[in-house]
Every structure is written in structure tokens, then in C-alpha cells.
C-alpha positions as CSV (number, residue, x, y, z in Angstrom):
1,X,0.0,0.0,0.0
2,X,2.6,2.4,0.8
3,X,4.5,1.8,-2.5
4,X,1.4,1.9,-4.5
5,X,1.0,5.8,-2.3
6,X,4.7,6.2,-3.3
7,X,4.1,5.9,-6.9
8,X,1.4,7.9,-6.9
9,X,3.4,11.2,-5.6
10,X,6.0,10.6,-8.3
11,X,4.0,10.4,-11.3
12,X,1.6,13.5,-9.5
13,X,5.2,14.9,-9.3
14,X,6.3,14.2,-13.1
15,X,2.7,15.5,-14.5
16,X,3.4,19.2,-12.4
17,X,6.5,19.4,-13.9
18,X,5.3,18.4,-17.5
19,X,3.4,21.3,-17.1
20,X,5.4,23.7,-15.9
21,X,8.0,23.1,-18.6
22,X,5.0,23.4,-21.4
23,X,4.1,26.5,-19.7
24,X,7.7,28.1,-19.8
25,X,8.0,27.1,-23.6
26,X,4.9,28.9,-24.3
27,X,5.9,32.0,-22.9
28,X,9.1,32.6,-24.1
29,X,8.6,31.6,-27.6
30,X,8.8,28.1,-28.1
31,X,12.4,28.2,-26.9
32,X,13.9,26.7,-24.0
33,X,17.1,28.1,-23.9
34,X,17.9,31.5,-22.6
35,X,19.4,33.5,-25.2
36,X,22.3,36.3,-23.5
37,X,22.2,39.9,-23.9
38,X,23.8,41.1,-27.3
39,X,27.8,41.2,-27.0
40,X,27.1,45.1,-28.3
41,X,27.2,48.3,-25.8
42,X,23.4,48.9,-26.5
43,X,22.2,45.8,-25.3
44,X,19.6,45.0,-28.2
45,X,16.5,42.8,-27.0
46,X,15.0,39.8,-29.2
47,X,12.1,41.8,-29.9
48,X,11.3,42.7,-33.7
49,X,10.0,46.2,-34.3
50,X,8.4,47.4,-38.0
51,X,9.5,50.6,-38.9
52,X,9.4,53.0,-41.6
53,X,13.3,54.1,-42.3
54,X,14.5,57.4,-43.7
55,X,17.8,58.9,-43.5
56,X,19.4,62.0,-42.4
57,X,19.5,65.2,-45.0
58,X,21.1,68.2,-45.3
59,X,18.2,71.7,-45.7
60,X,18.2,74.9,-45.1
61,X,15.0,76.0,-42.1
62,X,13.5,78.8,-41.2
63,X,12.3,79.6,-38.0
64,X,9.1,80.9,-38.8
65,X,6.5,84.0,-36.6
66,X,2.6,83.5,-37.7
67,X,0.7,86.1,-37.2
68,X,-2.6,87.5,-38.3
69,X,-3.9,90.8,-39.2
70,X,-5.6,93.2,-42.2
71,X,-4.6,94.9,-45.0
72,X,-4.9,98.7,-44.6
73,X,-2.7,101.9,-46.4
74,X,0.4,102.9,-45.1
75,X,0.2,105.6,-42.0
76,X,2.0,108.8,-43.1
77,X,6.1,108.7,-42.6
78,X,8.3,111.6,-42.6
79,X,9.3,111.3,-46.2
80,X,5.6,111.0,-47.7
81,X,2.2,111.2,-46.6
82,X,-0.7,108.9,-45.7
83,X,-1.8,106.5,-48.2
84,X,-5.4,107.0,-47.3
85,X,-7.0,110.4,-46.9
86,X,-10.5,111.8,-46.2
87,X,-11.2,115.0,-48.2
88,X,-13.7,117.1,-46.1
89,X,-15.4,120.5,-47.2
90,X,-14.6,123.7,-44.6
91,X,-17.9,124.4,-43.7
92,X,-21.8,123.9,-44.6
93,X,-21.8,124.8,-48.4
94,X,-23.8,123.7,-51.3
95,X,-21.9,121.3,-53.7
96,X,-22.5,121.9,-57.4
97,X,-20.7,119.2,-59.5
98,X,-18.9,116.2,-58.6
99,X,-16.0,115.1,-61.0
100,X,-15.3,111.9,-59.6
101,X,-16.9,108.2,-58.6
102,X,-15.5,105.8,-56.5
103,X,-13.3,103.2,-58.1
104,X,-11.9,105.9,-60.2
105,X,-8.1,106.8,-60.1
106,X,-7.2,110.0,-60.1
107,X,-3.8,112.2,-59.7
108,X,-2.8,114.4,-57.1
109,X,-4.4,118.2,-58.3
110,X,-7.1,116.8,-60.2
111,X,-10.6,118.5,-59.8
112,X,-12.8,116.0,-57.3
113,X,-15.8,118.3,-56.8
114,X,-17.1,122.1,-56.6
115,X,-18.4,123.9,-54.0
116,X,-20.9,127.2,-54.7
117,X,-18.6,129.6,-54.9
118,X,-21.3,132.8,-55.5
119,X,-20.2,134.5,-52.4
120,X,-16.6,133.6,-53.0
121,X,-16.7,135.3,-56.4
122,X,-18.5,138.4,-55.0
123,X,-16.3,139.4,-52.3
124,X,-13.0,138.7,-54.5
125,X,-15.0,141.0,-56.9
126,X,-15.4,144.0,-54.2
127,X,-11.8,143.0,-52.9
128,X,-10.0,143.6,-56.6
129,X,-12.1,146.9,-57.0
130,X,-10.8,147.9,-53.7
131,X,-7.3,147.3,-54.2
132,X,-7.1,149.3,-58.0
133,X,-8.9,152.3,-55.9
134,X,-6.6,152.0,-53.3
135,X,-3.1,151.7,-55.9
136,X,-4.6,154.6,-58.0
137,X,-4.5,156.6,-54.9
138,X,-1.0,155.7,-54.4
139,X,0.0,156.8,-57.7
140,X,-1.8,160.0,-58.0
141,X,0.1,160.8,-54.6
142,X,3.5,160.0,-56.1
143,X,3.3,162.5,-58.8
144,X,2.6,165.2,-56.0
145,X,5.0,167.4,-54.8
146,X,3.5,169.0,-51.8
147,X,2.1,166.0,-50.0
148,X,3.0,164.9,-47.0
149,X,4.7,161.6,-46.2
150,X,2.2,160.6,-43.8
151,X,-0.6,160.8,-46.3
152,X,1.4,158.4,-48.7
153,X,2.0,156.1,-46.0
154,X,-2.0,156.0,-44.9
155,X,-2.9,155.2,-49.1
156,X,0.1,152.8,-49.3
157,X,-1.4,151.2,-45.9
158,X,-5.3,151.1,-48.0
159,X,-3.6,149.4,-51.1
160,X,-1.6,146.4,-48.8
161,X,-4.9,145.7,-46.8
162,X,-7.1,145.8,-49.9
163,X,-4.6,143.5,-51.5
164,X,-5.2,141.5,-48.6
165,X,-8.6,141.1,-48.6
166,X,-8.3,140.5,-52.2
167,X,-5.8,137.4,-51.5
168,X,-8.5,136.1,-49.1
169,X,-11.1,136.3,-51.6
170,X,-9.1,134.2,-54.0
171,X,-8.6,131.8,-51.3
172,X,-12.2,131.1,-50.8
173,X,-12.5,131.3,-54.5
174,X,-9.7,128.1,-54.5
175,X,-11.6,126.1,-51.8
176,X,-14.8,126.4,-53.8
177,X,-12.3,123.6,-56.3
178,X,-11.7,120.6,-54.2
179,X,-8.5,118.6,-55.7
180,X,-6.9,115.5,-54.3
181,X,-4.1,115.9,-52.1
182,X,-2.2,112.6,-53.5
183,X,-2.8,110.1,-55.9
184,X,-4.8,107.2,-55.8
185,X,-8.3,105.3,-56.1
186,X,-11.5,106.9,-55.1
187,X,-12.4,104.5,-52.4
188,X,-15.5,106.5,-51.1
189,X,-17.7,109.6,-52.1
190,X,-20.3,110.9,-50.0
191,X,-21.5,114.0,-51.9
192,X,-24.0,114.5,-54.3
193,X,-24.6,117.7,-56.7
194,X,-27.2,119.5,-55.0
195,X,-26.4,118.9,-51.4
196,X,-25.7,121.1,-48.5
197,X,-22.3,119.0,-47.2
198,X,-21.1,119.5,-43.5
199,X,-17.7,118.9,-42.4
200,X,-18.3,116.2,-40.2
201,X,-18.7,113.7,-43.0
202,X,-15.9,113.0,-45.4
203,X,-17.0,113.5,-48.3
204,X,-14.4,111.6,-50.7
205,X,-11.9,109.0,-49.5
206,X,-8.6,108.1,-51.3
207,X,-6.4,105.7,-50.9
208,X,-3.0,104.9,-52.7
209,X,-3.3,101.0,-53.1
210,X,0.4,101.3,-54.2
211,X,1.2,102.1,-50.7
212,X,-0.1,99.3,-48.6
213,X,0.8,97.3,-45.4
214,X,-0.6,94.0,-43.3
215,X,-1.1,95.3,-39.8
216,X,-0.1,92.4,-37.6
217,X,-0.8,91.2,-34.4
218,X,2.1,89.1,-33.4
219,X,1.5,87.4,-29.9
220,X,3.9,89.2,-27.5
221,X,6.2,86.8,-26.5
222,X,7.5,86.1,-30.4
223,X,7.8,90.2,-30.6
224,X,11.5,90.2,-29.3
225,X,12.3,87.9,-32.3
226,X,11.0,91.1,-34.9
227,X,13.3,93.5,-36.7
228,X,12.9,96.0,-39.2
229,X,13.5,94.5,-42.9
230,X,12.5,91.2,-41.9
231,X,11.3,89.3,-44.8
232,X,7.4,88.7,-44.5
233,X,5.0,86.1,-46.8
234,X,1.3,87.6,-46.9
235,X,-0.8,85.6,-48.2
236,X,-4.9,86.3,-48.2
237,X,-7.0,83.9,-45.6
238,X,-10.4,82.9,-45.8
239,X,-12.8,85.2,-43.6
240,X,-13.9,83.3,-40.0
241,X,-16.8,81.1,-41.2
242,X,-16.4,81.7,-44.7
243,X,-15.2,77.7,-45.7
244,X,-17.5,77.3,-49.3
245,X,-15.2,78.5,-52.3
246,X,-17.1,81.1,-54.5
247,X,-18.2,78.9,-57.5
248,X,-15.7,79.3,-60.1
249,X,-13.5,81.2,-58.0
250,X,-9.6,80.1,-57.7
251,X,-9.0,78.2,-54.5
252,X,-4.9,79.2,-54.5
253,X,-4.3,81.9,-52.1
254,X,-2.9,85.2,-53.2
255,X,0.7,85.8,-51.5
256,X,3.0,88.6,-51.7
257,X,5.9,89.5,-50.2
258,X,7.1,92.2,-47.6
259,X,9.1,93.3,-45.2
260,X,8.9,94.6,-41.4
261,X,8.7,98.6,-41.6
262,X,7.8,99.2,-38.0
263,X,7.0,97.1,-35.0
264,X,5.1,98.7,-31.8
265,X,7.3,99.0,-28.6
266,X,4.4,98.6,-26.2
267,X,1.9,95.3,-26.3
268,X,-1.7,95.3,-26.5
269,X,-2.6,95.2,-22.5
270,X,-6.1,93.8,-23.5
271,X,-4.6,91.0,-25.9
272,X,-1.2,91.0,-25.1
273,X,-0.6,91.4,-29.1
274,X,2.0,93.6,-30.4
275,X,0.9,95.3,-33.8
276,X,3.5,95.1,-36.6
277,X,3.4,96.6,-40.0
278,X,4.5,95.3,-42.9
279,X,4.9,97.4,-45.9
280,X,4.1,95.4,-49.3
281,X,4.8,96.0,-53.1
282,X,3.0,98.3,-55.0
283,X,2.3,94.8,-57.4
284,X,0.7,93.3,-54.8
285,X,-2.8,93.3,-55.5
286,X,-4.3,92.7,-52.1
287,X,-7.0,95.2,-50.9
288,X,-7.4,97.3,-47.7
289,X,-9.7,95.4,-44.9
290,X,-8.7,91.8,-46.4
291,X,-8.0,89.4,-43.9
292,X,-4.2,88.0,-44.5
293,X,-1.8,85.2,-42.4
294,X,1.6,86.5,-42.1
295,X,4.7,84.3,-42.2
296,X,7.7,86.2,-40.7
297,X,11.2,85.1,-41.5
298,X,13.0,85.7,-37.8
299,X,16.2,83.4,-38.3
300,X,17.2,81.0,-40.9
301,X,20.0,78.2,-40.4
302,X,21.4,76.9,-43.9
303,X,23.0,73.8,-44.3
304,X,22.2,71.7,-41.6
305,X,21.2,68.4,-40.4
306,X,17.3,67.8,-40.5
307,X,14.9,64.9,-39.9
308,X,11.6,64.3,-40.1
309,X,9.6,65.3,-36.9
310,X,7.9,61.7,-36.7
311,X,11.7,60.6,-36.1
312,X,12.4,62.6,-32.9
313,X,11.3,60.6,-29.8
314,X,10.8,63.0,-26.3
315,X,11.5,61.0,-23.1
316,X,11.1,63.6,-20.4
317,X,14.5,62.1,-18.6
318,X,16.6,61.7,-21.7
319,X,15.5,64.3,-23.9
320,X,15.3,64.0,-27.4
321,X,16.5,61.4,-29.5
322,X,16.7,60.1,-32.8
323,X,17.1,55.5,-33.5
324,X,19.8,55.3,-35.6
325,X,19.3,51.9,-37.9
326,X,23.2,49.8,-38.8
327,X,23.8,47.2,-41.9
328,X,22.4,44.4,-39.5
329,X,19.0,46.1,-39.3
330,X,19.4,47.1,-35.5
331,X,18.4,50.1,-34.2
332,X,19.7,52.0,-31.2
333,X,18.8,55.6,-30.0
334,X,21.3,58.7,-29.8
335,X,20.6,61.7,-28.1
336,X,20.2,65.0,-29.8
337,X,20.1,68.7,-29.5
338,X,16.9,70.4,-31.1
339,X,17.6,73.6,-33.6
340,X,14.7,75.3,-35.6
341,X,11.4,73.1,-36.6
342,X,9.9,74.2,-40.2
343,X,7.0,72.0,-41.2
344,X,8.0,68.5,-40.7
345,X,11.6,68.9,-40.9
346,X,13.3,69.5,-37.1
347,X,17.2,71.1,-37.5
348,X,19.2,68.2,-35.4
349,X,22.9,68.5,-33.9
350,X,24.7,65.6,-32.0
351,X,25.9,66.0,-27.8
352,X,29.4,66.7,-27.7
353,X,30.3,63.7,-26.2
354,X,28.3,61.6,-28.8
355,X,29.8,60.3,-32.4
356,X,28.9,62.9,-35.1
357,X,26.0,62.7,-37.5
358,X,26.4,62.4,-40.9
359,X,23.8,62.9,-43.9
360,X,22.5,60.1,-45.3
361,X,22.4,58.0,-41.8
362,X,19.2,55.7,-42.0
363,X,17.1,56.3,-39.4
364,X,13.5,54.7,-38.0
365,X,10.6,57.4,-38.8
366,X,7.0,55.8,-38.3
367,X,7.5,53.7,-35.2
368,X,10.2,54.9,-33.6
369,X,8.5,55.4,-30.6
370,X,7.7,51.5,-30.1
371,X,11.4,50.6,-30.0
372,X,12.4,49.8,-26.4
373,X,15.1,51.8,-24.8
374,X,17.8,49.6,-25.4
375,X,16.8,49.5,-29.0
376,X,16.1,46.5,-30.7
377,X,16.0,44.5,-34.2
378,X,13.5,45.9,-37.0
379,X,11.5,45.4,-39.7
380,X,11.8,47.7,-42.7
381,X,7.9,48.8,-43.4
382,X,6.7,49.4,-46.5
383,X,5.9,53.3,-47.9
């Protein structure tokens, strides 16, 4: 009895173990033997990870400032004037003809509209009759010999203030003619022949639409990164809201080019914005009150090392780091410093202490980020 118990354990004791060795086979693969950590210094695991491989490459990036603003003419600068001007009349007066309609270009001194000029032409009329009294005085005097010099001095005094009054007649005489201080288009007129016109209405507006600039916002902490002459790309945005194409209509943006003219020393304390002009070419097309995207130009790094951004993997204790693949399809991870991202290409630089990069290195893109940290074998995914 007890060697029929006896026999019982054992073969209890041979099934248990049956099992446990099964049950270690299955979970490490099939295999039973223990394969060693790679002879190499990164200590590649047996895993297999697919990735999609690229290679290092040589660019030139920009670091690149968005901002968003309007379109509107240029403010006055000490060599030239305002591109945009509102023509007002002096006072309540009855306009008689209008010479121009908006849309129209027109030159600086050409005739916009005229103003009644009745009263104008009356007293320059009583003025000039004045004034050829007043000389004829003064020259009958001169050909006397008795007269005294006071009495030529009180007719000379008559002729200069006639003249005077004549020179103010002719003055309102001029501002009865109402010409355009610059050239430009007729963006707005007001004024219709017949009307009394006030001067608390403009009553033509023109702007030069050669003389334009995007007004800005830049967000306040990329301000310090602005310069004067800075190269800007403008290039027209849709309206909030505004996402169906007019039928017909080219979808391509318009873009110009530009550059920094002024930037505003004190932010926005409501938005923290800082407003930036950019003055644009005279070719440029664009119209004041569009809605345009900005693309400022603050630093640019030629001939350097980039990658792809999908190729950069962040580990908040290491920092960021690129898998570099070798011949034998094994990938390991290298450190990195970060330079200027554009797009989907990030500016790279190796540690000091670390073996230099070179253009052309293949390295893991798409799935970089399930490689383990001691890097591993891979898979070469299709594009």
C-alpha cells in the first residue's frame, strides 16, 4: 500500500513538472534556452519592431513667426504722406458738381468736386475793386510834390490791406475747387450735386493701393524675435466662417511679399498682441480690410542636419532622441540637440560627447516610438 502511495506522488510529481515546462516554452517563444544579452554596448532585446526608415538630410530651415492681421494703407512717414485720406469740405456749403466716382483713379491736383462759390466770387470781386482804388491813390500821390509823407503812408497802408482782402477772396475762390491731395483710387464719395455737405462727414476718401501694409498682431512673446527689414510672406485667408469657395472662384491663395517697416514697442494690455506693420509691393494686389496670415522670417539656419519630426522621440528624462538603424537592421537611440522646426523637418545637432552625425544615416521614422530603450531588431515597413 505504501509503494502503490509512493508511486502515486512521483507520477503526480512528473505530471506538475510536464506542465510547468510546457508552460515556460509557451511563454518565451517556443524556446527553452535563454538567449544572452547582445555582446554590443546597446544591449539590443530579441524583440522585432516594424518601422518606416528614412535617412538623415542636409536643408536649409526657417524659424518661422505667424501672425494675423488686415490689409490697410500705409500711415504717413516723414518722407511722404498717408496713403489713405479723407477730403472734407470747410464748412456747410452747397456742392455743385462732382467730378469723380468711386473706383476711379485719379492724380494728385485733379478737380474732385465744386463747392458754390457765389459768395466767393463776389467778395473777391469787391476786394479787386478795392485794391485798383486803393493803388490809384498811391500813384496820384507819387506825382505830387506838396504831400505829406504821412498821407502816402496811410494810401500805401489802404492798397496792402485791400490787397489782402483780395488774397482772401481768391482763397475762398480756391476752396470752392476741391482737388486730391495725392494720388490714388476713389475708395468712397459721400457728396452728391445739389447737397448742403457738412464737415463732419468725409466726403471723398482716397487711398494709394500702391502704398499698402498687413497690420499684424504678433503674440507678444515672439515680438522680441522682430526686426525691421525682416522678410514677410502675406498671403490672403479665408474670412472666420467663410469655408465654401465662391463657384468658379480660384481656391490658390494670393501671396505677396514684404518686409517689417515698424514694430510697436508697447503690447496690447487687453490681448497681449504687439501690432506690426508690414509694408508690401506696389504689385501686390491685395486690398485694404482683407483678412491676411503672415509668415515672418525671424532666423534661418542653412546647411544643416534635419529629420523628419515623426523621427524625434521626447522621453522627459533623456531628452530627445533620434534610432539610428546599422547594416544588420538594429536600431539603437542617440541623443540629440533640437535647432529650428519648419514644417516636418526639425534642425538636429549631436551631444558633444556623442559620435557625429552624418547625412545620409538611415534612421527609424513611423514607429520609432515603439522601440524599447535599449533598442532592438527591425522590420523595414513598407511606404
Amino acid at each position: 500500500m505504501n509503494a502503490k502511495r509512493s508511486a502515486i506522488i512521483l507520477i503526480n510529481i512528473a505530471v506538475f513538472a510536464g506542465a510547468g515546462l510546457v508552460f515556460y516554452w509557451l511563454l518565451h517563444g517556443g524556446r527553452l534556452t535563454v538567449i544572452p544579452d547582445d555582446a554590443d554596448t546597446n544591449h539590443h532585446t530579441d524583440a522585432i519592431v516594424t518601422v518606416q526608415v528614412g535617412s538623415i538630410a542636409r536643408s536649409t530651415v526657417h524659424r518661422i513667426v505667424t501672425a494675423y492681421g488686415q490689409i490697410e494703407p500705409s500711415p504717413a512717414a516723414k518722407s511722404q504722406p498717408a496713403a489713405s485720406v479723407n477730403v472734407a469740405v470747410p464748412g456747410a456749403q452747397l456742392v455743385t458738381d462732382v467730378a469723380c466716382v468711386e473706383g476711379q483713379h485719379v492724380d494728385a491736383g485733379q478737380i474732385l468736386f465744386h463747392l458754390d462759390s457765389r459768395a466767393a466770387d463776389a467778395q473777391a470781386a469787391e476786394a479787386q475793386t478795392l485794391k485798383t482804388a486803393a493803388q490809384d491813390a498811391v500813384d496820384a500821390l507819387a506825382d505830387a510834390q506838396t504831400v505829406p509823407q504821412w498821407v502816402i503812408a496811410a494810401a500805401k497802408w489802404e492798397r496792402d490791406s485791400a490787397q489782402a482782402a483780395l488774397d482772401r477772396a481768391h482763397a475762398q475762390q480756391q476752396w470752392c475747387t476741391v482737388t486730391a491731395p495725392i494720388s490714388g483710387m476713389v475708395t468712397t464719395v459721400n457728396i452728391r450735386a445739389g447737397q448742403v455737405a457738412d464737415a463732419a462727414t468725409p466726403a471723398v476718401e482716397i487711398v494709394d493701393l500702391d502704398r499698402l501694409v498687413a497690420a499684424l498682431d504678433v503674440p507678444g512673446f515672439d515680438a522680441r524675435l522682430l526686426r525691421p527689414g525682416q522678410s514677410v510672406t502675406v498671403e490672403i485667408s479665408s474670412p472666420p466662417g467663410n469655408s465654401v469657395a465662391t463657384q468658379g472662384a480660384t481656391t490658390e491663395p494670393s501671396v505677396s511679399l514684404g518686409s517689417i517697416v515698424r514694430v510697436d514697442p508697447a503690447a496690447n494690455a487687453d490681448t497681449g498682441m504687439v501690432s506690426t506693420d508690414v509694408a508690401l509691393a506696389a504689385s501686390s494686389g491685395l486690398r485694404p480690410g482683407q483678412f491676411v496670415r503672415g509668415q515672418i522670417d525671424v532666423e534661418t539656419h542653412a546647411d544643416c542636419l534635419v529629420v523628419p519630426a515623426d523621427a524625434i522621440v521626447t522621453d522627459a528624462d533623456l531628452g530627445p532622441r533620434i534610432a539610428l538603424i546599422t547594416d544588420s537592421h538594429r536600431a539603437y537611440f542617440q541623443s540629440v540637440e533640437i535647432g529650428i522646426r519648419q514644417g516636418d523637418l526639425v534642425e538636429i545637432h549631436a551631444l558633444p560627447d556623442a559620435a557625429p552625425l552624418t547625412e545620409g544615416e538611415r534612421i527609424a521614422i513611423k514607429g520609432a516610438y515603439a522601440l524599447p530603450p535599449a533598442g532592438c531588431n527591425i522590420v523595414e515597413a513598407d511606404r
